[in-house]
C-alpha positions in Angstrom: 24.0 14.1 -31.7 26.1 17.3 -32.3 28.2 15.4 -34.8 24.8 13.6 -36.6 23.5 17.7 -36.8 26.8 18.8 -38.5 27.0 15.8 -40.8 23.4 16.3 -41.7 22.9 19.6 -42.6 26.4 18.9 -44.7 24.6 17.1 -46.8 21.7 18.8 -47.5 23.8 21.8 -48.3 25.9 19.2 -50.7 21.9 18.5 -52.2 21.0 22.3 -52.5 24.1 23.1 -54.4 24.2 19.8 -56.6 20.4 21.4 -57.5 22.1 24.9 -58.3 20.7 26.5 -54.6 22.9 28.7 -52.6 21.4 27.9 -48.6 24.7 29.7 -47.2 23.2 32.5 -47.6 19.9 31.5 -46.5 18.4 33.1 -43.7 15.9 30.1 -43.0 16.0 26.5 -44.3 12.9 23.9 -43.9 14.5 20.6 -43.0 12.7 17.3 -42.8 14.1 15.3 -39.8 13.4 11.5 -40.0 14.1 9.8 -37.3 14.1 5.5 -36.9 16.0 2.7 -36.0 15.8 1.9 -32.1 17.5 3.5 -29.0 20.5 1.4 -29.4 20.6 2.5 -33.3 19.2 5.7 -34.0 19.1 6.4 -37.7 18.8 10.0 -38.8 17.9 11.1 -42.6 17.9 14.9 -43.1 15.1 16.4 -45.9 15.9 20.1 -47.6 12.1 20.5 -48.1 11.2 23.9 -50.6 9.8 27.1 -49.1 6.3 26.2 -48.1 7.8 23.9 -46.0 6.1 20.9 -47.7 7.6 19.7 -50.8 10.8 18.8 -51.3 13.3 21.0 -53.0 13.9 18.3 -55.5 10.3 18.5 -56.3 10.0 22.4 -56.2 12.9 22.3 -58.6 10.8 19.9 -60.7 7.9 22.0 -60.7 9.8 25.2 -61.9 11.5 23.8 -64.5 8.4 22.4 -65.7 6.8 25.6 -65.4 9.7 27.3 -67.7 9.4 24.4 -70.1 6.3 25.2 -70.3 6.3 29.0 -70.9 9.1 28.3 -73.2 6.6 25.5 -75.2 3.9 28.4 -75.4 6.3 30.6 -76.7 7.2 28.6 -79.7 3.5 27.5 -80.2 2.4 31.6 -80.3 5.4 31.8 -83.0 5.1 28.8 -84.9 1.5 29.7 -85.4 2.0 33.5 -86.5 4.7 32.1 -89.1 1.8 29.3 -90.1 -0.8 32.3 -90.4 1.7 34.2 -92.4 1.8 31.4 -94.9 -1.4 30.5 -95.9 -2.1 34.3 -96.1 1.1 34.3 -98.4 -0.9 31.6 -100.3 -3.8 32.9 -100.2 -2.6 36.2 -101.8 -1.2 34.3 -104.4 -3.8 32.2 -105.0 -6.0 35.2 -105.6 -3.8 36.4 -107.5 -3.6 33.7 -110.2 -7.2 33.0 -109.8 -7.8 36.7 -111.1 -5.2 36.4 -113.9 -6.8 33.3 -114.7 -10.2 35.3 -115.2 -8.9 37.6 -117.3 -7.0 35.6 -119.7 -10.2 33.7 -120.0 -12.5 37.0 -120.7 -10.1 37.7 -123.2 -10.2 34.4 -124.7 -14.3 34.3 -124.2 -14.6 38.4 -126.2 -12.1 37.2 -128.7 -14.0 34.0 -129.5 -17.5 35.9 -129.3 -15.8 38.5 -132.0 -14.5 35.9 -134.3 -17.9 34.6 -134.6 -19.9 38.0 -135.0 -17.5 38.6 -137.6 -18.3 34.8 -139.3 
């Protein structure tokens, strides 16, 4: 049984450091034990389950990385939409801008057609 122990928790630090987890340094590790098989042929599957002592560590891992994906998403929303904001009030500026142009050019246009026909 020793042997099973030693082979076991071998392989669930092998699991932790293919997931990028240091355990040697761990003071406590929550382990899953799953025993089957019969008396004559135990079977023995070891778990590294996360800190609550629920999920899995694979899962936990999941969950975080989600969770930075999703901060990171946010992030890049929040910037793309100040640069989007920037824009149309880049556009908007200018649209102003010719639009008063525009009106001037045309009160010109209007005072110098109402002077050429006070002058007729």
């Amino acid at each position: 049984m020793g042997n099973t122990v030693n082979a076991g928790v071998s392989a669930l630090v092998k699991q932790a450091n293919q997931l990028g987890l240091n355990v040697n340094d761990a003071e406590n590790l929550n382990v899953q034990i799953i025993l089957s098989g019969n008396m004559s042929k135990p079977k023995v599957g070891f778990k590294l389950l996360g800190t609550d002592g629920q999920t899995s560590v694979v899962a936990s891992a999941k969950e975080e990385a989600k969770e930075v994906v999703k901060e990171q998403v946010d992030a890049v929303k929040g910037q793309v939409n100040q640069e989007v904001q920037a824009a149309k009030d880049r556009v908007t500026t200018q649209a102003n801008q010719a639009l008063d142009s525009a009106k001037t050019v045309v009160s010109k246009e209007v005072e110098k057609a109402g002077q050429q026909v006070l002058d007729q």
